[in-house]
N, C-alpha and C positions, 0 to 999 in steps of 0.2 A: 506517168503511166496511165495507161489506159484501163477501162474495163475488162476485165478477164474475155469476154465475148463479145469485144468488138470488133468490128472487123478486122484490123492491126493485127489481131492478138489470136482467132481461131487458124487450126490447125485445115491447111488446105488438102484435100481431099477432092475426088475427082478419076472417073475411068481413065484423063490424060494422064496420071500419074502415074509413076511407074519407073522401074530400074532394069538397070540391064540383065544382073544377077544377082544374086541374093548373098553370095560370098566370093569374095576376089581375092584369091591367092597364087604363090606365085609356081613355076612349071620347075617341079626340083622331083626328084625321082627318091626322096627323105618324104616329102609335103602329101599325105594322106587324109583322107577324111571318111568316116562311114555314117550309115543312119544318119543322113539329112534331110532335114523338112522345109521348105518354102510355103507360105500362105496368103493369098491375098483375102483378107478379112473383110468378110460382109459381100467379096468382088469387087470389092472397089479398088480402081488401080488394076496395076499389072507389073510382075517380077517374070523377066524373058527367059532367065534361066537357072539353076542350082549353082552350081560353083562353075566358073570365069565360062566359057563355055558348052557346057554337059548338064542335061539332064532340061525337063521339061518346063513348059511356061504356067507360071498360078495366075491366073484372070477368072472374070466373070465366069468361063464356063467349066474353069476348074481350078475350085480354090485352094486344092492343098496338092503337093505336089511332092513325093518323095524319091530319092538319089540315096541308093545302099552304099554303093562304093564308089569315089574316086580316085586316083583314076584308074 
């Protein structure tokens, strides 16, 4: 094993980083969700959207990103 902070071993970070959404779940008309929060911490990275596709992108110029109801 490596050094805790060697390169191997740090957590990679980076504005390329990033996910499509922040939660993937499936299209069932039971399948609800309320008061949701996405965050990209610090801006770094980027999350495109709140749950599978709805609700806004958390990046650099806006890092917290909330979705009351789906759907």
């Amino acid at each position: 094993m490596g050094h805790p902070n060697s390169p191997a071993r740090r957590p990679q970070t980076g504005p390329a980083l990033g996910a499509d959404r922040a939660i993937e779940a499936a299209t069932n008309p039971n399948v609800r969700f309320t008061n949701m929060v996405t965050v990209s911490l610090g801006g770094v990275g980027a999350i495109n959207r709140v749950v599978n596709n709805t609700g806004g992108a958390a990046n650099a110029a806006n890092q917290v990103v909330y979705l009351t109801n789906h759907p």
